[in-house]
MITIBA-78210 format. One record per residue (C-alpha): x negated, y, z. Coordinates in pm, 1 decimal, m for minus. Layout:
// MITIBA-78210
+----------+----------+----------+
|       xx |       yy |       zz |
+----------+----------+----------+
|        X |        Y |        Z |
...
+----------+----------+----------+
//
This chain:
// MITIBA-78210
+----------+----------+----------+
|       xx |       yy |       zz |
+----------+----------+----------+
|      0.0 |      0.0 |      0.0 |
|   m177.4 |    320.6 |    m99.7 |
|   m270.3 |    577.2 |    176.3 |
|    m30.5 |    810.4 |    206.1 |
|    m51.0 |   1233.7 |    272.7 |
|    130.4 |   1471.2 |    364.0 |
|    493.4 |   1505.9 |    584.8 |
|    635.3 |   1192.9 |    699.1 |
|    929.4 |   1331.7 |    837.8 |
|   1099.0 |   1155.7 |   1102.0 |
|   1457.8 |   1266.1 |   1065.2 |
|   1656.8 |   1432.4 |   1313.7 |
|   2031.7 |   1193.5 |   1366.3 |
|   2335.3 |   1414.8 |   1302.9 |
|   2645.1 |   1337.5 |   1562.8 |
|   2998.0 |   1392.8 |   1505.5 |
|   3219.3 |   1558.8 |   1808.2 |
|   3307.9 |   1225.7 |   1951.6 |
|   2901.5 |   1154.9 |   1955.7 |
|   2910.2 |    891.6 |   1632.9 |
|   2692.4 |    904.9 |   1359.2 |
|   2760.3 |   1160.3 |   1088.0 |
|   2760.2 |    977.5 |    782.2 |
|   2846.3 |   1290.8 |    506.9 |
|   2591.4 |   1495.3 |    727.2 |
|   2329.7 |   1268.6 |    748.2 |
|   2326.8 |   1199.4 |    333.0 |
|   2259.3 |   1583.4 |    250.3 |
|   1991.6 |   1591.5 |    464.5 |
|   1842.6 |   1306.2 |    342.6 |
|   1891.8 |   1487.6 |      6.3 |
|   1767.1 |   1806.2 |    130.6 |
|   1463.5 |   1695.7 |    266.0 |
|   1352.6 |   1473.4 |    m43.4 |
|   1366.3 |   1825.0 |   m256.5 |
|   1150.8 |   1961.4 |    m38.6 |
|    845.4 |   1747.3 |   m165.9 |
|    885.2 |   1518.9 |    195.0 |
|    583.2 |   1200.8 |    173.5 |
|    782.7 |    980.7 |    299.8 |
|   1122.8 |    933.8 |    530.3 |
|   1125.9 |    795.0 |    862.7 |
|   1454.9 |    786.4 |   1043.4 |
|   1525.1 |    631.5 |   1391.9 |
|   1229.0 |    781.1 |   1578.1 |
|   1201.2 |    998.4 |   1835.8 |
|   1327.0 |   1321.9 |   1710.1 |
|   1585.2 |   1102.3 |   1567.9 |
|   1703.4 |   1021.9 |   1922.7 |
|   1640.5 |    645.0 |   1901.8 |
|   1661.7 |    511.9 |   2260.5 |
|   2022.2 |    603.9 |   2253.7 |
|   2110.8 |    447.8 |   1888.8 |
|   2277.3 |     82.1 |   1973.0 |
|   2160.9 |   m188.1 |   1743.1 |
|   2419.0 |   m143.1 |   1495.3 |
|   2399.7 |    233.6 |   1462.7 |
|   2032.6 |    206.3 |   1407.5 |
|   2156.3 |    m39.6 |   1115.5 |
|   2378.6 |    214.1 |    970.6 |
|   2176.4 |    532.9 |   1005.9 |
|   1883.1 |    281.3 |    769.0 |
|   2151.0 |    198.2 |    542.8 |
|   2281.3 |    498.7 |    492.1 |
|   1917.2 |    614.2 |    454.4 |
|   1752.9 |    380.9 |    236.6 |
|   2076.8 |    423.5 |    m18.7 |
|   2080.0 |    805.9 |    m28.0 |
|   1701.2 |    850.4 |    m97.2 |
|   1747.6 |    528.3 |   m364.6 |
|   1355.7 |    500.2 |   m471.6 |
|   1277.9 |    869.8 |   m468.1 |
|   1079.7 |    869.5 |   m207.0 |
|    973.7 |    595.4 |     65.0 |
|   1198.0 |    490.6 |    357.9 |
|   1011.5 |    330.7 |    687.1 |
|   1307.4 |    303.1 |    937.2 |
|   1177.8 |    268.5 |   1308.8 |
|   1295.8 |   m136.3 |   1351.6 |
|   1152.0 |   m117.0 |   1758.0 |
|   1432.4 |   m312.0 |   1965.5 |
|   1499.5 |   m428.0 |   2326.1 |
|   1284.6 |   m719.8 |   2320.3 |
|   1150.7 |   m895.6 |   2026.0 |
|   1395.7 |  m1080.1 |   1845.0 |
|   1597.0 |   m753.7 |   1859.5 |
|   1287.2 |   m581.5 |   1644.2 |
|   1265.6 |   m890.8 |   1419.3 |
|   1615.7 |   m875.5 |   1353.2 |
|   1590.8 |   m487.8 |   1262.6 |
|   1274.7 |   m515.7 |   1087.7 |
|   1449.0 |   m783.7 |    851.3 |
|   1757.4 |   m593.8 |    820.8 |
|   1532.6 |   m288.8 |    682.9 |
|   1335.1 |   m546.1 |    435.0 |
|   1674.0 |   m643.3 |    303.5 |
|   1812.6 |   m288.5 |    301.4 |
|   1500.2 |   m245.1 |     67.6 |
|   1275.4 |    m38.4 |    240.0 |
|    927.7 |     26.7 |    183.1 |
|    774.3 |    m29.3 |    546.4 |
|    904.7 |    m33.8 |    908.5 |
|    784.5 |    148.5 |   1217.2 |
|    717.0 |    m39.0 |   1536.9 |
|    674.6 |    126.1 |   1857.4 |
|    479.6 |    m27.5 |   2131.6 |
|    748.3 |   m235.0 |   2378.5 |
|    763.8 |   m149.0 |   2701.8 |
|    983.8 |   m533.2 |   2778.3 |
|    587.0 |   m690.0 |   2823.1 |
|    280.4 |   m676.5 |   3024.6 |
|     67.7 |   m355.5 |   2905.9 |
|   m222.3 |   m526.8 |   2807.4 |
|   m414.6 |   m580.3 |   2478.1 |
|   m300.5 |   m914.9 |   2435.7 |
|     51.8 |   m876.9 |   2493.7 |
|     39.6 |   m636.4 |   2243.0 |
|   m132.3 |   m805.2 |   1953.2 |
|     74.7 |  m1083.3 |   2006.2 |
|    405.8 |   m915.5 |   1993.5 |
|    291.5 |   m751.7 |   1679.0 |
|    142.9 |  m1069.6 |   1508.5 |
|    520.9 |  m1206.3 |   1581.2 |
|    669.0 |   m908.1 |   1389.2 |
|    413.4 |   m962.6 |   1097.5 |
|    500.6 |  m1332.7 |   1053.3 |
|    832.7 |  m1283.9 |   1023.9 |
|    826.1 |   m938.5 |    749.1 |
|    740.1 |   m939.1 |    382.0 |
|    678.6 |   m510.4 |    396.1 |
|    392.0 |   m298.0 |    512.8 |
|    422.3 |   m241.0 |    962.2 |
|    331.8 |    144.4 |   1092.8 |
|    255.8 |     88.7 |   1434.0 |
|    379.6 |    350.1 |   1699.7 |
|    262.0 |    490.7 |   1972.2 |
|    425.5 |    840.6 |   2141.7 |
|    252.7 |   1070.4 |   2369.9 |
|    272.8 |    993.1 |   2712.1 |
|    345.0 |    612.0 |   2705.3 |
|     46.0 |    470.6 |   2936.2 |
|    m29.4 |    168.8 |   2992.2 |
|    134.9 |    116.9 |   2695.3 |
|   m163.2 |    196.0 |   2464.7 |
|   m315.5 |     80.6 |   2143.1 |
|   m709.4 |    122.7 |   2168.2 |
|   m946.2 |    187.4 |   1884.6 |
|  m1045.0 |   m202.6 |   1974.3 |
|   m707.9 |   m326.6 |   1965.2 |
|   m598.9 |   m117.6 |   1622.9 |
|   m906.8 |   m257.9 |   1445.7 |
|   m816.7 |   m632.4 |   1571.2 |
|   m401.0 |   m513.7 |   1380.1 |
|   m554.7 |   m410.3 |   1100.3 |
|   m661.2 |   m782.4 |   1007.7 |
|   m305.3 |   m885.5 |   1056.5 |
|   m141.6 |   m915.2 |    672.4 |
|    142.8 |   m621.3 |    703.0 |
|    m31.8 |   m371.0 |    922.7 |
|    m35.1 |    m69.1 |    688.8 |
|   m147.9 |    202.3 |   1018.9 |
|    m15.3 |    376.1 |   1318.9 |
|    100.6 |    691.3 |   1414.3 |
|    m53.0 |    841.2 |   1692.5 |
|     71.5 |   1080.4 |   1914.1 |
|   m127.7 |   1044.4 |   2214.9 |
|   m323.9 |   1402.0 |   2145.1 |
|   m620.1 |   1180.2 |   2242.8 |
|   m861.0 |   1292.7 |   1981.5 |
|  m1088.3 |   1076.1 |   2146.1 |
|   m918.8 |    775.1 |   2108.9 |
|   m777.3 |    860.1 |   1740.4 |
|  m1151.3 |    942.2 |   1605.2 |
|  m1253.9 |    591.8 |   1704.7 |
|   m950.6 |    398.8 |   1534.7 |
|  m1076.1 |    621.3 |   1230.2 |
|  m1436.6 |    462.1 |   1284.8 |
|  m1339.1 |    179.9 |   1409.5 |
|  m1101.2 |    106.7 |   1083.6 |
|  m1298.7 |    314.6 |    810.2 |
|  m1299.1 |    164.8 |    488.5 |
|  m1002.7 |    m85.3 |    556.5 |
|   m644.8 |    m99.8 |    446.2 |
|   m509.0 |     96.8 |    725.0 |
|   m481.2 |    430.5 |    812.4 |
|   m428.8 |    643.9 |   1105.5 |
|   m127.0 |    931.5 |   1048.5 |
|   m160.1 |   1209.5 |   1336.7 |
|    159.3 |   1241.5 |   1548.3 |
|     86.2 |   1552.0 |   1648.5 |
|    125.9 |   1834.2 |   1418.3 |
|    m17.6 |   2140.7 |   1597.3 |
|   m357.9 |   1865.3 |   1555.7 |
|   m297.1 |   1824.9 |   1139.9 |
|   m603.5 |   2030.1 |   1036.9 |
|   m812.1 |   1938.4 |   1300.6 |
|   m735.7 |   1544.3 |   1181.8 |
|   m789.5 |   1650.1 |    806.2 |
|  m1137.1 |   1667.4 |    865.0 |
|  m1122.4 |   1259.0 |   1026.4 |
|   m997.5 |   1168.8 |    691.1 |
|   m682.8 |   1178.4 |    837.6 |
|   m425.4 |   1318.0 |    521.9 |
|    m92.7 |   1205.1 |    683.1 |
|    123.7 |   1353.3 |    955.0 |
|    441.7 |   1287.5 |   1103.4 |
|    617.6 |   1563.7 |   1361.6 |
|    938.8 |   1700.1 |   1438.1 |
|    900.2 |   2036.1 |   1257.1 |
|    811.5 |   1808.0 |    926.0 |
|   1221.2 |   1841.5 |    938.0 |
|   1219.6 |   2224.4 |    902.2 |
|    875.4 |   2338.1 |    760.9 |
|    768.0 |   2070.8 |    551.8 |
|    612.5 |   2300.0 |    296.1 |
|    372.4 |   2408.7 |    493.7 |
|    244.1 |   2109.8 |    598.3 |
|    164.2 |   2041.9 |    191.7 |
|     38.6 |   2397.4 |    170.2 |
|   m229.1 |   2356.3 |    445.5 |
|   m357.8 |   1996.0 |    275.0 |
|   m340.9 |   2130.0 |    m41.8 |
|   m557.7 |   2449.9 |     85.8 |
|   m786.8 |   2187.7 |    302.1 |
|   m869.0 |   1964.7 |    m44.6 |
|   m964.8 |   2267.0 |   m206.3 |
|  m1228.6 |   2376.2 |     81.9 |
|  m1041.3 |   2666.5 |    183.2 |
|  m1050.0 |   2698.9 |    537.5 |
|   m963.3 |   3080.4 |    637.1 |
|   m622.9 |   2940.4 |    456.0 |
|   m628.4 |   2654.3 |    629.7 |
|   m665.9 |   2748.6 |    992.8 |
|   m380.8 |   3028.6 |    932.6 |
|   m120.6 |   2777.6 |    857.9 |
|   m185.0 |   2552.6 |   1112.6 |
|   m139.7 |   2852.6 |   1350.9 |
|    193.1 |   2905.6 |   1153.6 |
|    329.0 |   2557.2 |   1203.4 |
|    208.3 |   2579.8 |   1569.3 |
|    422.7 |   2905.1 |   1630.6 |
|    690.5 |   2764.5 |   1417.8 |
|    669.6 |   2428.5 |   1662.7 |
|    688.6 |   2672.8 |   1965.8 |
|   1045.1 |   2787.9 |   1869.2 |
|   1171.9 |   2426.2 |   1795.5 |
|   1008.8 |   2297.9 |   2091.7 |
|   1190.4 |   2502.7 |   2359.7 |
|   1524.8 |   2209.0 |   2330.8 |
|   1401.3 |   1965.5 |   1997.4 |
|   1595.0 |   1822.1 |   1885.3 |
|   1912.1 |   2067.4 |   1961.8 |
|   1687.4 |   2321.2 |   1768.6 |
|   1669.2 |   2192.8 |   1488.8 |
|   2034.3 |   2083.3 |   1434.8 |
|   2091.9 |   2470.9 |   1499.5 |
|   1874.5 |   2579.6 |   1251.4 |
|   2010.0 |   2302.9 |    997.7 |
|   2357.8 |   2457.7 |   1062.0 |
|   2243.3 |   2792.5 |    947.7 |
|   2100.3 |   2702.3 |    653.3 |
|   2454.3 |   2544.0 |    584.2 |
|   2350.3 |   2157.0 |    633.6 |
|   2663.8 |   2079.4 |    912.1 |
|   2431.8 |   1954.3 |   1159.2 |
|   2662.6 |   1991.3 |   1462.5 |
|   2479.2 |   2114.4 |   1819.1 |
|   2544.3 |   1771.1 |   1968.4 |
|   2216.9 |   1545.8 |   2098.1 |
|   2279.4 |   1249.5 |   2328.0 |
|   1894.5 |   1266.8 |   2476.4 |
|   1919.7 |   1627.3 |   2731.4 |
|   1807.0 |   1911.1 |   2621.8 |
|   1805.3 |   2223.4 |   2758.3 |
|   2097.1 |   2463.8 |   2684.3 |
|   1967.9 |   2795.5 |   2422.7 |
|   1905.3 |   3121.8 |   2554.4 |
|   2058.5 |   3416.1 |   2312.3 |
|   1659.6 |   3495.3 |   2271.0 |
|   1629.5 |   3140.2 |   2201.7 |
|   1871.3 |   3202.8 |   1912.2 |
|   1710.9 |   3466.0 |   1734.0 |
|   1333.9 |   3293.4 |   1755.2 |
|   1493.8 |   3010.9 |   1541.6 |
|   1704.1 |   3281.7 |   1269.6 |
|   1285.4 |   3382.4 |   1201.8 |
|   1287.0 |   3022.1 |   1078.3 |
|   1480.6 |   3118.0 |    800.9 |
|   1217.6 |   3214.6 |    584.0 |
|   1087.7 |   2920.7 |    440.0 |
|    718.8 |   2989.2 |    315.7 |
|    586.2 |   3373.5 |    467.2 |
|    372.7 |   3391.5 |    735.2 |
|    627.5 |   3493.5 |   1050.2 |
|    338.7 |   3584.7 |   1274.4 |
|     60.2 |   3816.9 |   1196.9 |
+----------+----------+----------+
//
């Protein structure tokens, strides 16, 4: 599976009033998103809210997924379930669907040690036909994938890479060492870290403000490839000061903002977030313009 660059976005899940999944809402943004040059799609993560998504929802919001974007782009629905079978079962469900690769997080249902870990993933690889991202969010120790234990995945047949959002540049420097010329790669989780993980080899990046900016995220690899730094290092300060408007209540943020722009993203999140001051407001309505520099 070639390497890919770029936003991965990992879609934010629209809710109706009675707290269902919004079907109508959650095609046009799947639509919107792919015409905004998006790498790939990655629903049911965290800024798609997926520890409250039941089983079954998490099988609609993939189907509903994988048959708006219909080959445009590529769909890697995150298949992590209660236990294991629950994750096979997903992970299978998203291979039939006809997706192009499924994201794992690391379980928290078994002993946080390197073995345990390998083993639940070898499981999930012998039972797939489709390329694995492995996942691990910030602040989930023990639960960890080392360099050590990402370079013993990578020999496993369907481990395509991991996305990393420790913020341990540490740790995600090794995995690049540790796995450099192999068929994995490491995609920062981070985004205010995207230019600083350019220069690991790094190209891909998944984060929640890949749902609202994703141009910019193109614009600063583009300006990277072409050795323009000064560029560079001005919009990753952009996407940084964008990120510190969403981040005051993601994801109830950016369902606001999608609701201004006329996508009907209603303000409903089951995960808590914290209610919008009218200052609040107006930082998000300087969202609104897509590409110019907000901040000087």
């Amino acid at each position: 599976m070639e390497k890919v660059k770029g936003p991965i976005v990992p879609m934010l899940t629209p809710f109706s009033e009675n707290f269902c999944i919004d079907v109508e809402t959650l095609r046009k943004f799947t639509d919107w998103l792919i015409e905004k040059e998006i790498s790939a799609l990655f629903p049911i993560g965290g800024s798609g809210e997926r520890v409250t998504l039941t089983k079954e929802e998490k099988k609609i919001v993939m189907e509903i997924v994988v048959e708006q974007a219909d080959k445009r782009v590529p769909v890697w629905p995150g298949t992590g379930g209660d236990d294991l079978k629950e994750t096979i079962e997903l992970s299978q469900y998203a291979e039939k669907l006809g997706a192009d690769a499924v994201v794992v997080v690391i379980p928290r249902d078994i002993e946080p040690t390197e073995d345990s870990i390998f083993n639940y993933y070898r499981e999930v690889d012998k039972n797939i036909g489709i390329p694995i991202y492995l996942y691990e969010p910030g602040g989930y120790e023990p639960y960890t994938i080392t360099p050590r234990l990402f370079k013993r995945l990578s020999e496993l047949s369907h481990i395509a890479g991991i996305k990393d959002s420790s913020s341990n540049m540490n740790k995600i420097t090794r995995m690049v060492m540790e796995t450099e010329g192999t068929k994995v790669q490491v995609i920062q989780g981070n985004e205010v870290l995207y230019l600083a993980s350019l220069s690991l080899g790094i190209t891909g990046v998944i984060g929640g403000g890949c749902n609202v900016y994703p141009s910019l995220f193109n614009q600063l690899l583009k300006s990277y490839e072409k050795g323009d730094i000064d560029v560079s290092r001005k919009l990753q300060w952009e996407i940084i000061r964008r990120w510190d408007i969403l981040a005051k209540s993601w994801p109830l943020t950016g369902k606001i903002f999608f609701s201004m722009i006329g996508i009907p993203f209603k303000p409903i999140c089951r995960v808590q977030t914290k209610t919008l001051s009218s200052e609040d407001i107006e930082g998000l309505k300087k969202l609104l313009t897509p590409n110019n520099y907000l901040f000087h």
